[in-house]
C-alpha positions in Angstrom: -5.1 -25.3 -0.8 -3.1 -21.8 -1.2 -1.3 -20.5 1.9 -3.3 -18.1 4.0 -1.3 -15.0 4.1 -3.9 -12.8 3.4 -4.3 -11.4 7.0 -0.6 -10.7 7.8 -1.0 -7.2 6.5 -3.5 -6.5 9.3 -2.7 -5.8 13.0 -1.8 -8.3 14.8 -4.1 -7.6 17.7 -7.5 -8.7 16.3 -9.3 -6.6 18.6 -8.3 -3.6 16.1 -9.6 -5.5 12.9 -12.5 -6.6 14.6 -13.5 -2.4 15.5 -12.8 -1.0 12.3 -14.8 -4.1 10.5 -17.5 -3.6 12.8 -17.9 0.5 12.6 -17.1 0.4 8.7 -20.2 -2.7 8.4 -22.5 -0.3 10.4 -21.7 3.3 8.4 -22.0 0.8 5.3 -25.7 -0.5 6.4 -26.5 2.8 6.8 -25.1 4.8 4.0 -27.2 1.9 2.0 -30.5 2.4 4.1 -30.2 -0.9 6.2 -30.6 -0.9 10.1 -27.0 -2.2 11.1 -28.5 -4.6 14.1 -31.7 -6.2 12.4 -30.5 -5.6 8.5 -34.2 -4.5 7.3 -34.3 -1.1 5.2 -35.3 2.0 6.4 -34.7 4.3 3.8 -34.5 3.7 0.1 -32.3 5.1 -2.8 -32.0 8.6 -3.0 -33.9 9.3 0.4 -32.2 12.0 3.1 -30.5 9.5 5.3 -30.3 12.1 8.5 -34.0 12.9 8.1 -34.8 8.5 7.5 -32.4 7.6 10.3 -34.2 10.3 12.6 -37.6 8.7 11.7 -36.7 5.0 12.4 -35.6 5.7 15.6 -31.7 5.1 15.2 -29.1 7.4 16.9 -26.1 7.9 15.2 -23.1 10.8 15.1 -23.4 12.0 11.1 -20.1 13.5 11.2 -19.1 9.6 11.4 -19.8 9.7 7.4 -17.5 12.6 6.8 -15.2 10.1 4.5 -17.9 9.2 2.4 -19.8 12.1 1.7 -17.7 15.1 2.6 -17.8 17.8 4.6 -21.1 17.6 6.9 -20.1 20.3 9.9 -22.6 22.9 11.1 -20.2 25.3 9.3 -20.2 23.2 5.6 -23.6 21.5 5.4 -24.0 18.1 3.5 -27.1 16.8 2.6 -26.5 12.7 2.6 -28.5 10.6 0.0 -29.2 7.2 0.8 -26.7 5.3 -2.0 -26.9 3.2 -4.7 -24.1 0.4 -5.2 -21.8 1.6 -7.7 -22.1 -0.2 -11.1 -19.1 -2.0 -11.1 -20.2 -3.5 -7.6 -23.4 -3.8 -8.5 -22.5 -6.3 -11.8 -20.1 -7.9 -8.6 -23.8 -9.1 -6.7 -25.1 -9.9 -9.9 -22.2 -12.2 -10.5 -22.7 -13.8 -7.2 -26.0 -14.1 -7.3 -26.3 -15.4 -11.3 -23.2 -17.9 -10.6 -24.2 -18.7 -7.2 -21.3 -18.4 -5.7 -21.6 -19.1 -2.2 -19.7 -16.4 -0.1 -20.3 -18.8 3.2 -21.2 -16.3 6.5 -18.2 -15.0 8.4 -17.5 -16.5 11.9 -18.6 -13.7 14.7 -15.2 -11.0 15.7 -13.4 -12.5 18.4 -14.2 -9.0 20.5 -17.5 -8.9 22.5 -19.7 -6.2 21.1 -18.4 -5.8 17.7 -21.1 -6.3 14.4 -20.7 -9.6 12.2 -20.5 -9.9 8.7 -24.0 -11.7 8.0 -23.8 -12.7 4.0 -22.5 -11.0 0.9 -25.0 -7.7 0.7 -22.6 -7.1 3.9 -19.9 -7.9 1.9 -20.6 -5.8 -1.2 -22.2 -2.5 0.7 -18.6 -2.6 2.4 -16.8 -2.6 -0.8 -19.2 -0.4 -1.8 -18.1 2.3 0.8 -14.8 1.4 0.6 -14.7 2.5 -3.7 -15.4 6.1 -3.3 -13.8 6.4 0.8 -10.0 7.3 0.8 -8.1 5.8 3.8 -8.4 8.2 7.0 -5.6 9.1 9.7 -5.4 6.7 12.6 -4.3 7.8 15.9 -2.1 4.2 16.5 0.0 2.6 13.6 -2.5 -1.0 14.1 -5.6 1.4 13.5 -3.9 3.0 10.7 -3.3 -0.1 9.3 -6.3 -1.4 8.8 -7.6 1.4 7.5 -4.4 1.5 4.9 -6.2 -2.2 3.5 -9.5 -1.9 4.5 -10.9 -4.7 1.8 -8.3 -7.3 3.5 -9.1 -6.5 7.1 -12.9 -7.4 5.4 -12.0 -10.6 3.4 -10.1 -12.1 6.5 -13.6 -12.7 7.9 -14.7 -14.7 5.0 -10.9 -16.4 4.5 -11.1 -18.3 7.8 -14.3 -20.2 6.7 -14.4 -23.9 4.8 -15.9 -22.4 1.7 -13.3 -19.1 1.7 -11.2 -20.7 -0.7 -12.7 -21.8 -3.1 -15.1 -18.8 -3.3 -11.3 -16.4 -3.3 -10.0 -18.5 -5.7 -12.9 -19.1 -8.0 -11.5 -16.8 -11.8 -15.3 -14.9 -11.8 -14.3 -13.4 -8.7 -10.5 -12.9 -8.6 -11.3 -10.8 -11.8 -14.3 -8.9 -10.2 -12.0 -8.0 -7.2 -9.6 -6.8 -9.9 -12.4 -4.2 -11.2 -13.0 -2.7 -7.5 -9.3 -2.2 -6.9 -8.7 -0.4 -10.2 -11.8 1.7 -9.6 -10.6 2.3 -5.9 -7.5 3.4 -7.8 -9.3 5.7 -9.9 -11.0 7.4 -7.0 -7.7 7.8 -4.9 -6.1 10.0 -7.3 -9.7 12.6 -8.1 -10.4 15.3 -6.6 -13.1 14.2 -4.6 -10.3 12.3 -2.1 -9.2 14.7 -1.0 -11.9 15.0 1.6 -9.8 13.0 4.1 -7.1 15.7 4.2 -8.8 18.2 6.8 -7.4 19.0 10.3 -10.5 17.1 11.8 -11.1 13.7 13.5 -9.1 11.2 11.0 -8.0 13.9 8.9 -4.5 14.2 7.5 -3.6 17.6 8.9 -4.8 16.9 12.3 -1.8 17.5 14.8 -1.6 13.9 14.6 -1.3 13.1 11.4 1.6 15.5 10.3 3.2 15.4 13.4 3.5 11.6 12.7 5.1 12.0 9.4 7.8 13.8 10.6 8.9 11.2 13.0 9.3 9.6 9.7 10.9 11.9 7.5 13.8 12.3 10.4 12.0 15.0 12.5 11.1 16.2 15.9 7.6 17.5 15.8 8.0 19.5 18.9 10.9 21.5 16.8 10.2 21.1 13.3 6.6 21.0 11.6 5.1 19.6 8.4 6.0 22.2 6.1 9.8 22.1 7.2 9.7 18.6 5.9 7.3 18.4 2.6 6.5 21.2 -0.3 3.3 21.8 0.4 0.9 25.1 0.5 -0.3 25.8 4.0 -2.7 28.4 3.2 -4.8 25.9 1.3 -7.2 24.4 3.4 -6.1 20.6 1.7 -2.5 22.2 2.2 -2.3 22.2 -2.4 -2.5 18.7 -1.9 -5.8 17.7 -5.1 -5.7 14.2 -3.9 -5.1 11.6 -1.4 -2.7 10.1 -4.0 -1.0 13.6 -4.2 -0.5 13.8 -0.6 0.3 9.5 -0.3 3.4 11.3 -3.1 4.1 14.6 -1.1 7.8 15.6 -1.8 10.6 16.5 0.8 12.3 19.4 0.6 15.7 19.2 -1.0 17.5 19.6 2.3 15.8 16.8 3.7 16.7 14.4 0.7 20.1 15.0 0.2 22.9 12.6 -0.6 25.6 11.3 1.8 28.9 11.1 -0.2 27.6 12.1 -3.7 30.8 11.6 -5.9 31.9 8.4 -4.0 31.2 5.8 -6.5 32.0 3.2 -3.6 29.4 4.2 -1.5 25.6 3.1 -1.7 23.0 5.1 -0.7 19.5 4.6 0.4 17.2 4.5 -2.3 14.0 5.0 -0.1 13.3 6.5 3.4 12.9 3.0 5.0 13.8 0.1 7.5 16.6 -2.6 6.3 15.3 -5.6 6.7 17.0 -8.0 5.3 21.4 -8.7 3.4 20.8 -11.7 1.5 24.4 -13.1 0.1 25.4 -15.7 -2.4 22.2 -16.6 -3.3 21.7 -18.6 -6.4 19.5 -18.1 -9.4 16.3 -20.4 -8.3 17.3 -19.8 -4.3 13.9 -19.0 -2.2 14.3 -15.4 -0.4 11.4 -13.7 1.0 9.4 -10.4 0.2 6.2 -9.5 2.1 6.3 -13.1 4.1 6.6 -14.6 0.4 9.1 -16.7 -1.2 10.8 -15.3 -4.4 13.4 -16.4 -6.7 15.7 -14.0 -8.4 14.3 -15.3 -12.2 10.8 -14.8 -10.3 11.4 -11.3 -9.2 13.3 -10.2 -11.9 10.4 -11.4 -14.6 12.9 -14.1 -15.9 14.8 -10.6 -17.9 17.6 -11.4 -20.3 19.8 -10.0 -17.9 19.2 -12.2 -14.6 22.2 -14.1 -15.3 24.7 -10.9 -14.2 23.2 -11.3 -10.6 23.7 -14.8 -10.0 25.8 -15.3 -6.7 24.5 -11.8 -6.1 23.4 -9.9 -2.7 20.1 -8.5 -2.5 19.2 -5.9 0.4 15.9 -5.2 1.3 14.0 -2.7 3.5 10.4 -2.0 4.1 8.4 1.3 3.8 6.3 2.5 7.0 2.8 3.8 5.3 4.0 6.9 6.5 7.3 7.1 4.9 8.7 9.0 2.0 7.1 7.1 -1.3 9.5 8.6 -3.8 12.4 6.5 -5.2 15.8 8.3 -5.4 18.9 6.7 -7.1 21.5 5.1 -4.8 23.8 5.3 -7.6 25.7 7.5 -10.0 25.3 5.9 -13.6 23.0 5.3 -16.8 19.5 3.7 -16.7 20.1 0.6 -19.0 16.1 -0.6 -18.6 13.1 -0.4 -16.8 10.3 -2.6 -16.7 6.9 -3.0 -15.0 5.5 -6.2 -13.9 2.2 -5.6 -13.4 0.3 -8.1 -11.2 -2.9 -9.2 -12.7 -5.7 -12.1 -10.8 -6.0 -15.3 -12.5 -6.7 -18.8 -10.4 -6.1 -21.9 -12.2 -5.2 -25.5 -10.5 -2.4 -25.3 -8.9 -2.8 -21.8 -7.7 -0.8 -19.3 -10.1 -0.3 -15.6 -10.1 0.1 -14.4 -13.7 2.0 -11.1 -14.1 1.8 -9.2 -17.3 5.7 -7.8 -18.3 6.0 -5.1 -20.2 9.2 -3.6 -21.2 9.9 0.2 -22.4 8.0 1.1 -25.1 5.3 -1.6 -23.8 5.9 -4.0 -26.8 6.5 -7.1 -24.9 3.6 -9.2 -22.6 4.9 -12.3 -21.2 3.7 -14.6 -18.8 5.5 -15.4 -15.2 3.7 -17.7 -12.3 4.4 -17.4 -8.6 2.5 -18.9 -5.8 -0.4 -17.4 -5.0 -1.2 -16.4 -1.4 -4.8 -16.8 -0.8 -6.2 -13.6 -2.2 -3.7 -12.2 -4.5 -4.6 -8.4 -5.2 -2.7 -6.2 -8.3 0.3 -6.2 -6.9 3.6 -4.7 -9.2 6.7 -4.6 -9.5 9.6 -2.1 -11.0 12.0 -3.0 -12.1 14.7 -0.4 -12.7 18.4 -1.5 -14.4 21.2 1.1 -13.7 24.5 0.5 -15.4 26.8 2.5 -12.5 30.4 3.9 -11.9 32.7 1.2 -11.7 33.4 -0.5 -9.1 29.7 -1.2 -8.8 28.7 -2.1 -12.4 24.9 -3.0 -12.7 22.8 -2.9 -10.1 19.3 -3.7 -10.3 16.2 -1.0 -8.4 13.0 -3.5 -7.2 9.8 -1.8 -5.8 7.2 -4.1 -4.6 3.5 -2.9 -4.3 1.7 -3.7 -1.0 -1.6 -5.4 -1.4 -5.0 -3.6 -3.3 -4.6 -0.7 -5.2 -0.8 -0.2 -4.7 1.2 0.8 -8.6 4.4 1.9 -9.1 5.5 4.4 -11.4 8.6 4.5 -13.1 10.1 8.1 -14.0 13.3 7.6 -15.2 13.7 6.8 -18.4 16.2 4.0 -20.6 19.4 6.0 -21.1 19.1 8.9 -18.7 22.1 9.7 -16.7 21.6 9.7 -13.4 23.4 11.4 -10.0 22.5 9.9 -6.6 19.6 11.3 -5.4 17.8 11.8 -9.3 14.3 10.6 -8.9 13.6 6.9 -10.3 10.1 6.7 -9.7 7.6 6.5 -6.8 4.7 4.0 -4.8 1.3 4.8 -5.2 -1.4 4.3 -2.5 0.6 1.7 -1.1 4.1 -0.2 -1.5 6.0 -1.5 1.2 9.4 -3.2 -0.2 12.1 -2.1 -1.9 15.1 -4.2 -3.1 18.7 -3.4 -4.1 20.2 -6.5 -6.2 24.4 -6.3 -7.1 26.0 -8.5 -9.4 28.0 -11.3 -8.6 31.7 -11.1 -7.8 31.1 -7.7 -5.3 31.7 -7.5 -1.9 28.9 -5.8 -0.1 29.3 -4.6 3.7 26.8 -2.9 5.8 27.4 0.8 7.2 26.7 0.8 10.7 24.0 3.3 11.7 23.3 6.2 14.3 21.1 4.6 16.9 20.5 5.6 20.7 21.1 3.1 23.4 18.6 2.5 26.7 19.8 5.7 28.1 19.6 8.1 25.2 23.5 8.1 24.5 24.4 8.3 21.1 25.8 4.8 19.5 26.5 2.6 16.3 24.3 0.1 15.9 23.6 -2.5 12.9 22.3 -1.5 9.7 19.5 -4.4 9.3 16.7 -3.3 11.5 17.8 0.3 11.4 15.5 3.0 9.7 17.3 4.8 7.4 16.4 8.2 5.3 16.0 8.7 1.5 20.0 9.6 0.4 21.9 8.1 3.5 24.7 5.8 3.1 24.1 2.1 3.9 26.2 -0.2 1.9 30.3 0.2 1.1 31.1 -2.1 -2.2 34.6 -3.9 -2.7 
């Protein structure tokens, strides 16, 4: 049986998972005309679910559907439809129920009071809201992140039964998943996402929300606002942001993504607003290092490329993206891009568990075949790869971004050939992405720039550089 990793993206308190399952299963039963304690319909397709709700009897707060369908204040009146499941999830519960593929019932939430996941018409009317529902502000970072991977924070119900394997595993529904992510894609970057970015409850310009992204970017909230940090347009009510995806994007002003020692060719800088986890040295060509709790090779994560062999006996430094971090990808390097290449993660099961990633190379000529292990569930999950011929001493250097879970993509904007100054945009995470590698070649001496830091006291101190956060342009590394 595949390793169960698929819930170490949630909180680790299950109290959280189990709150946001259980208020996302009741909006879900009755956005799709179910009563969320007995099941039965009420209403039926098409039907106004405030006036339905109001006849069965049910109390329930309609601003609570604000995600889903919109603005529905006093001030900006939405009428709300009783829905139909979307036709991609619909063909899903025609699958299951043609195949019979048993989705087993989920064990109760470990938190008294909370709603349980009955069968799969649960299961699919919670996809179902999910497709067209951006993610919303959270005022804790566990909240927020299980509303960053709502469908995992669902699945982990049905993973912890007998049958969960099999049923997560089984091709006819790896590939079905597949289809909801990419239309949960789709719907992230339209227009109509953009509902989530309001100044209300869970909205992405309520005090909280901004205020929170410029802890990351560097700030102080009580000094500095959003629009010190990020190019935005405050007059607009979505602050000229057209999308969630736009805003999940949002660029930093110049000033704040600056580069530390531009014209040292010596120094490396940080290619990502992010925390350094991880120097790994010497590490051999087949060696096991780890990326989002799993283990990688450097043939693995480098798509077995013709040009693996320079990093042998190479260091690798990693560091991990907050959800509220910079997304962008700047270059730590000055130098020319030799080639980039996106491994895009595709579902396939087969005996034992494999994870077959499509690699395509520039122009999108080649498509070759790599396995990993598969962790349980294995969403589209990509990689970019990004090959940068720099100044001597440093020679080439290799730029990783690994997606995070669902929907997450990456997008490569620097093209083969372009010369690049530190700080020259590479590329950039969509909707997700939480790792980011620098790999060196072999024969380099990498050391570690100590970091500002504070100590218990609030006095100003070096500390180390794995563990620190560190902000797009910085310098982290010194080569020899």
């Amino acid at each position: 049986m595949p390793k169960t990793t698929v819930c170490r993206w949630l909180p680790k308190d299950p109290a959280v998972v189990d709150a946001f399952v259980s208020d996302l299963l009741e909006r879900s039963c009755l956005i799709h005309g179910r009563d969320p304690k007995t099941r039965v319909r009420f209403a039926n397709v098409g039907e106004n679910l405030e006036t339905e709700i109001s006849k069965a009897g049910m109390r329930f707060d309609m601003n609570r559907l604000r995600c889903y369908y919109g603005s529905i204040t006093v001030d900006q009146p939405q009428i709300c439809t009783v829905g139909a499941l979307h036709p991609i999830v619909q063909e899903f519960q025609d699958y299951v129920e043609r195949e019979g593929v048993m989705f087993q019932q989920a064990p109760p939430p470990q938190s008294p009071g909370q709603e349980k996941i009955e069968d799969y018409v649960d299961l699919m009317e919670m996809i179902d809201t999910i497709l067209t529902t951006a993610p919303t502000h959270g005022e804790d970072s566990a909240s927020q992140m299980a509303a960053s991977v709502p469908l995992y924070a669902i699945i982990s119900r049905f993973c912890n039964t007998p049958g969960g394997s099999s049923v997560f595993t089984h091709p006819g529904v790896n590939e079905r998943f597949g289809r909801v992510f990419l239309a949960w894609n789709v719907h992230l970057t339209s227009s109509a996402s953009k509902n989530v970015i309001h100044d209300g409850e869970g909205g992405w310009l309520s005090t909280a929300a901004p205020n929170a992204m410029v802890v990351h970017a560097g700030g102080n909230p009580e000094q500095q606002a959003f629009d010190d940090f990020y190019i935005c347009d405050t007059s607009d009510p979505h602050y000229g942001f057209n999308s969630y995806d736009d805003l999940f994007v949002r660029e930093l002003k110049p000033i704040h993504r600056a580069v530390v020692y531009p014209d040292n060719p010596a120094i490396i800088n940080s290619a990502c607003t992010s925390t350094i986890y991880q120097l790994y040295y010497d590490l051999k060509k087949t060696d096991d290092f780890w990326i989002k709790e799993t283990p990688y090779s450097l043939n693995h994560m480098l798509g077995e490329d013709d040009l693996v062999d320079t990093f042998v006996g190479r260091t690798i430094i990693q560091a991990m993206l907050a959800s509220l971090d910079y997304h962008r990808w700047r270059s730590p390097v000055n130098g020319t891009v030799v080639k980039t290449r996106i491994i895009s993660g595709l579902m396939h099961h087969s005996p034992p568990p494999t994870f077959y990633a499509g690699c395509l190379d520039d122009d999108h000529e080649d498509f070759d075949v790599i396995t990993r292990s598969q962790d349980f569930v294995t969403a589209i999950s990509t990689r970019a790869l990004i090959f940068i011929q720099a100044e001597e001493l440093v020679g080439l250097i290799c730029f990783v971004g690994v997606g995070l879970c669902e929907v997450s993509t990456c997008e490569i904007t620097a093209k083969r050939g372009q010369v690049l100054k530190k700080g020259d945009e590479l590329g950039m995470f969509h909707f997700g992405g939480s790792t980011h590698c620098l790999v060196f070649r072999g024969g380099l001496t990498v050391t570690p720039i100590m970091q500002p830091g504070k100590d218990d006291d609030g006095n100003d101190i070096e500390v180390p550089l794995v563990g620190s956060k560190v902000q797009v342009g910085k310098d982290i590394l010194t080569l020899g």
